[in-house]
C-alpha positions as CSV (number, residue, x, y, z in Angstrom):
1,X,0.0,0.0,0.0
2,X,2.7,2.5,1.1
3,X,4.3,1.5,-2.8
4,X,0.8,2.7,-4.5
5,X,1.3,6.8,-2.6
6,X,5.1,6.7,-3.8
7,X,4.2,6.0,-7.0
8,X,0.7,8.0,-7.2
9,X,3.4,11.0,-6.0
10,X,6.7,10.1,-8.0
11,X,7.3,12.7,-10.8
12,X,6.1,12.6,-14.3
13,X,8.2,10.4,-16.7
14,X,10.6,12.6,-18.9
15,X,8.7,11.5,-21.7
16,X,5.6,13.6,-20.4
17,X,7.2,16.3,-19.4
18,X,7.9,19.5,-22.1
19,X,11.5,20.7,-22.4
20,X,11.7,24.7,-22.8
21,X,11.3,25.4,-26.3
22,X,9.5,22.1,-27.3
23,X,6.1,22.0,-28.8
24,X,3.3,19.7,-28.7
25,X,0.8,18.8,-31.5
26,X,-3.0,19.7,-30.9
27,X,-5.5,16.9,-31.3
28,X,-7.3,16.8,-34.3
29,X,-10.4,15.6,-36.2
30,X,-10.2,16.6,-39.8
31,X,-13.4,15.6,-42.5
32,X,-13.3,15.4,-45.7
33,X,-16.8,16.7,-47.2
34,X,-17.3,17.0,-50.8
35,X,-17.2,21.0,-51.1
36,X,-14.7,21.3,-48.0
37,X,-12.8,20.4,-45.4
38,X,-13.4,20.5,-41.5
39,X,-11.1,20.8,-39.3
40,X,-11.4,20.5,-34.8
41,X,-8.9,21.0,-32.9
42,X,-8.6,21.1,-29.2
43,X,-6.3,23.7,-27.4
44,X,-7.3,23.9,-24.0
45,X,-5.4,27.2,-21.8
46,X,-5.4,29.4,-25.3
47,X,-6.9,32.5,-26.1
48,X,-8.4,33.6,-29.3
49,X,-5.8,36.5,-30.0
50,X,-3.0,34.4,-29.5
51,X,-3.7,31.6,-32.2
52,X,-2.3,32.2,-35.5
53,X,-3.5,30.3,-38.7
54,X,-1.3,30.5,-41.9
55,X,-2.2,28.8,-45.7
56,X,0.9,28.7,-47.3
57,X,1.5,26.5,-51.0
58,X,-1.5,24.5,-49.7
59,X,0.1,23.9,-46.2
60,X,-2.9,25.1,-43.3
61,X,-0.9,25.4,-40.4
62,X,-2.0,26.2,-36.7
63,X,0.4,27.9,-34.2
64,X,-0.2,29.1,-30.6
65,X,1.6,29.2,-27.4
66,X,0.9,29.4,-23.4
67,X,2.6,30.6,-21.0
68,X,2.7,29.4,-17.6
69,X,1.6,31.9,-15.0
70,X,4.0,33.1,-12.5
71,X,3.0,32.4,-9.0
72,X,5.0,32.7,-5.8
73,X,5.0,30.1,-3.5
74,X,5.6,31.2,0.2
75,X,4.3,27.7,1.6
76,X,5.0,24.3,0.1
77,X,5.8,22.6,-3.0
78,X,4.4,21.6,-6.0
79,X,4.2,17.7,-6.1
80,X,3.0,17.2,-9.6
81,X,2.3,19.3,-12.2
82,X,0.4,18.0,-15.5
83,X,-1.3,20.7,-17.4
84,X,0.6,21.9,-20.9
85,X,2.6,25.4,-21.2
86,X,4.5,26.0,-24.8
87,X,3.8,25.9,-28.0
88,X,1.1,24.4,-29.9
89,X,1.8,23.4,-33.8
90,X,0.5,21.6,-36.0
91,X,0.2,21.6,-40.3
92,X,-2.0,20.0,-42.9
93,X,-1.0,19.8,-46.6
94,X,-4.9,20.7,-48.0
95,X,-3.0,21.1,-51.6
96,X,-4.0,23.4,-54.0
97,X,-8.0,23.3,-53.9
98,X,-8.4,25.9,-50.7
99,X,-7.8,29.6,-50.9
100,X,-7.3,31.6,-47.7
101,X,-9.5,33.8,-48.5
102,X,-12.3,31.3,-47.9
103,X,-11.4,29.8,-44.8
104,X,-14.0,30.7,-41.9
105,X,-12.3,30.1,-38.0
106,X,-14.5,30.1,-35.3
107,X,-12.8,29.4,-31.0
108,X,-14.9,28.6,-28.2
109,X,-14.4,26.6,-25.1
110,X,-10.8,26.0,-26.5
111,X,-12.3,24.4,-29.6
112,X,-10.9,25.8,-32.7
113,X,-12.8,25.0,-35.3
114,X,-12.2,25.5,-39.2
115,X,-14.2,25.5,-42.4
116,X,-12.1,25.6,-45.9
117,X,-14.0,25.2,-48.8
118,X,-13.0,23.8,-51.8
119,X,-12.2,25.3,-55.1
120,X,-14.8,24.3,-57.8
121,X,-13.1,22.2,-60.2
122,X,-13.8,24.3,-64.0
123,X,-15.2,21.6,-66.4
124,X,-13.1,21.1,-69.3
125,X,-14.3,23.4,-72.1
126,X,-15.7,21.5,-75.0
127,X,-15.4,22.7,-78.1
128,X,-16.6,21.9,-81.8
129,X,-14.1,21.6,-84.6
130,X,-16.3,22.8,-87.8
131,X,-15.3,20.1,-90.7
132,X,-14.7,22.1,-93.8
């Protein structure tokens, strides 16, 4: 039993824990409808103004960061500490078919959520070759 409240306690394992300067990748549900794409993505701790969406040679790409918030501690320690501070990145290659222009963004709750419709593909233009 005294095992199970060492272990409960023990420090996060260095692979859960974010270095200074790393960056972690939002979690994602992307759809594929047939006039455009939709795209969720979770990023709990952000706000609005500092998210920053880019469409670059077809590339979407989502950046924010968070900051942790500096608190003095007269009494105690911390003895674990899970939530997320850094950077938030994360790209999709939507190719050529999505202008930037189009894209509609929408952030609530820490839900970003994006709409990119597609460019209409222009028919082929048929035309009639008179026979002389």
């Amino acid at each position: 039993m005294d095992r199970f409240f060492d272990d409960f306690w023990a420090p996060a394992r260095s692979s859960e824990v974010d270095t200074p300067g790393s960056f972690f990748s939002p979690r994602v549900d992307i759809l594929d409808k047939s006039d455009h794409y939709e795209i969720t993505a979770e990023m709990p701790g952000i706000k609005k103004e500092d998210i920053k969406i880019t469409l670059e040679n077809g590339v979407l790409r989502l950046e924010a960061e968070t900051t942790q918030e500096q608190k003095e501690e007269k009494e105690g320690k911390v003895i674990r500490q899970e939530r997320r501070y850094g950077r938030y990145v994360r790209s999709f290659d939507l190719g050529g078919d999505v202008h930037e222009e189009d894209i509609k963004a929408s952030f609530k709750d820490g839900v970003l959520k994006l709409t990119a419709p597609k460019v209409a593909k222009a028919e082929p233009e048929q035309k009639r070759i008179k026979i002389k």
